[in-house]
N, C-alpha and C positions, 0 to 999 in steps of 0.2 A: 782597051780603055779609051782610048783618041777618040774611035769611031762612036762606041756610046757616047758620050760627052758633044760631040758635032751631029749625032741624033738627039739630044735633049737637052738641047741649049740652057745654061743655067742660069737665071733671072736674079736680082739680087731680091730681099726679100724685103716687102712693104707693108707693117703692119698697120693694121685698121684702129684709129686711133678713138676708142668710145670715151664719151661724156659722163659721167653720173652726176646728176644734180644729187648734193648731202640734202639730207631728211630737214626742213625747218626747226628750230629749237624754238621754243614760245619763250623761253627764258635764256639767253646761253650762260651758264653755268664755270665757271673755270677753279681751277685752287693752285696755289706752290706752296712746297713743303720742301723740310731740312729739318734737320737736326744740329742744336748747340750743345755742347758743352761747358754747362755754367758752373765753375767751382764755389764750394761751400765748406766755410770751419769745420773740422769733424763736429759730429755731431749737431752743429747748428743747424737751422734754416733761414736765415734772413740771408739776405741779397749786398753781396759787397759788389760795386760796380769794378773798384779799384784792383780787387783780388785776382792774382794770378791772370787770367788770359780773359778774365768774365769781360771786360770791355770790348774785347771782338767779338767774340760768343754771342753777346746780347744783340751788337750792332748785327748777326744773323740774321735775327727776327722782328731788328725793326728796320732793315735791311727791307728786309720782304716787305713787312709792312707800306713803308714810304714809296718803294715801286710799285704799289697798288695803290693807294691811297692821295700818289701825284698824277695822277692818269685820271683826267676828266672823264672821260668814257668808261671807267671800271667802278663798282662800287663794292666797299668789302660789305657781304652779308655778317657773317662770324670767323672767329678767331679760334682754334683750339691747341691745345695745349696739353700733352702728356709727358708725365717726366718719369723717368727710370731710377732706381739705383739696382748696385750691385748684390751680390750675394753674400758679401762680409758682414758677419756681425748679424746677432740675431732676426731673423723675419719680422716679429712683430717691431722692433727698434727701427727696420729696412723702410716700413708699413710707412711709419710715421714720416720719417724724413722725406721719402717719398711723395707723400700728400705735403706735408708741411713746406716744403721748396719748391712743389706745382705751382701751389695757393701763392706762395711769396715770390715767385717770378710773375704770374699773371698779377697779382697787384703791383708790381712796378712797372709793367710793360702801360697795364693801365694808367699807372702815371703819368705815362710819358704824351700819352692822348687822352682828348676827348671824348672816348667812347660812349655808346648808349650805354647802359649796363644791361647785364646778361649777354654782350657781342663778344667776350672772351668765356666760354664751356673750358676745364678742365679735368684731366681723368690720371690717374698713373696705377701703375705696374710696381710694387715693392722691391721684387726682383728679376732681372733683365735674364734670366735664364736661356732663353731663346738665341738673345745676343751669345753667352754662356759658348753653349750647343755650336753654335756657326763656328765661333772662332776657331775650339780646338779641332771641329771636324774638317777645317781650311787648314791648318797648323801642320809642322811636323815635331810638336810636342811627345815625349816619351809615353810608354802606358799611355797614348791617344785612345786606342780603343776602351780601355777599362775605364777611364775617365768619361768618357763617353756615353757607358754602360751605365754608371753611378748616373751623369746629369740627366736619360732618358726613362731614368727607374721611375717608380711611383711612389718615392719615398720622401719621406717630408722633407720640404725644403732645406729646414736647420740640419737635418741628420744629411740628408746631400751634400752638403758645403763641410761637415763633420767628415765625414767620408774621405770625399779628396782632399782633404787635409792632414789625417792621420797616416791613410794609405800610401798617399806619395805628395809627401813635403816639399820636396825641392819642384814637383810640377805648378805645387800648387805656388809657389813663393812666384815662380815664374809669370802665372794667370794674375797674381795680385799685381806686378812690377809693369805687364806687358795687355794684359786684359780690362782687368777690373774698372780702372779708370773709363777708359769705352764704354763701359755698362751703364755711368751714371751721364745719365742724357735728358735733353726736353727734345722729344719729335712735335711738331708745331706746324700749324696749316692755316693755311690764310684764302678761306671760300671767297668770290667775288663773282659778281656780274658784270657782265659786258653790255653795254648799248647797244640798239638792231642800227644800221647803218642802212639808208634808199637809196643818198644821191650815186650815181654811178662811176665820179669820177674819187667819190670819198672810198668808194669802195675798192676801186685800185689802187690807191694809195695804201690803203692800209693791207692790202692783199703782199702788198709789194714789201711794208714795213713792219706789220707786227700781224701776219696770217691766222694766227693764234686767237684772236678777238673774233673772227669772221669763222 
C-alpha cells in the first residue's frame, strides 16, 4: 500500500467552477401562496372578522398582500382565491357554502384595497376530498385501509361520506374532531411582477438582499 501511494502521489481535488448565464425573462413573473383558515357560522357565509381565529387567518392574505404591494419594484397582476369545505353535510348544501364564503371573503379582501376590479378571480372545490384522502393515508387511524377504499371509490360524494359514517363511527367522529375542520380552507395566490434592474451596483444589492426578484 505505502509504495503505491509514494508512486501516485494523491492531489487534492479542484473542481472547475462553470458559469451558466439563466435564460432572460421578458417579463419576470413571480407568486406566494398559503392557505387560511377562515371560520364561518354553520351554515352561514358572510365574513365575521371577530369570529374565532378569522382575524389572523385573514391577516394571512393580506399579509401577502401588503408584502407585495409595499415593494416598489413588484406589481400585483392578479389575486386568486379558492376556498374548500368539507365533506359533512350534503354535496349540494357543501356546493353552496363553498362558493358563497369564496365570493364573501374576496369581497372583503377587496374591501380592504383599492383594487382594479376583475384583479381578485375566484374558483372553489365543494368538497376537499383530496385533503380527505392525504390525511387518513398519513394517519394511524383504525380500518385506514377500508376508509380509504370508500374515499378512492367512484361513488358519489354523499353516498361516500354515508359510508364511512355508518361503517365505522367512531373513525368517522374522530376525521370530524381532528380532520374536517382542515378541509374548510381558502388556498390564495398573489401573481406579481418584478422590475428588470441595469445599474450594476443595484444589481448586487439586490442579488445580496431579495435574489428572488433577479
Amino acid at each position: 500500500g505505502d509504495v503505491l501511494i509514494d508512486r501516485f502521489p494523491l492531489e487534492p481535488y479542484k473542481p472547475t467552477l462553470l458559469y451558466i448565464r439563466p435564460e432572460a425573462e421578458a417579463v419576470k413573473t413571480r407568486e406566494l401562496s398559503g392557505t387560511a383558515y377562515v371560520d364561518f357560522v354553520v351554515n352561514k357565509t358572510d365574513i365575521r372578522p371577530d369570529y374565532r381565529n378569522n382575524e389572523a387567518e385573514i391577516a394571512k392574505i393580506t399579509g401577502t398582500i401588503d408584502a407585495v404591494k409595499g415593494d416598489n419594484d413588484m406589481t400585483i397582476t392578479s389575486i386568486t382565491i379558492k376556498g374548500f369545505a368539507s365533506p359533512e353535510s350534503p354535496y349540494k348544501n357543501n356546493a353552496r357554502l363553498a362558493e358563497g364564503r369564496t365570493e364573501a371573503l374576496k369581497r372583503y379582501v377587496e374591501g380592504l384595497y383599492n383594487f382594479d376590479s376583475g384583479l381578485i378571480a375566484t374558483s372553489f372545490e365543494p368538497e376537499d376530498w383530496k385533503g380527505l384522502e392525504n390525511y387518513v393515508a398519513s394517519s394511524d387511524i383504525a380500518n385506514r385501509d377500508a376508509i380509504l377504499s370508500i374515499i378512492r371509490s367512484e361513488e358519489e360524494p354523499d353516498r361516500k361520506e354515508w359510508m364511512i359514517k355508518s361503517s365505522y363511527p367512531t373513525e368517522y367522529r374522530d376525521l370530524l374532531d381532528n380532520c374536517y375542520p382542515a378541509l374548510r380552507h381558502s388556498d390564495y395566490t398573489v401573481h406579481y411582477t418584478v422590475r428588470k434592474y441595469s445599474d450594476t451596483k443595484e444589481i448586487e444589492s439586490v442579488m445580496n438582499s431579495a435574489p428572488q426578484k433577479l
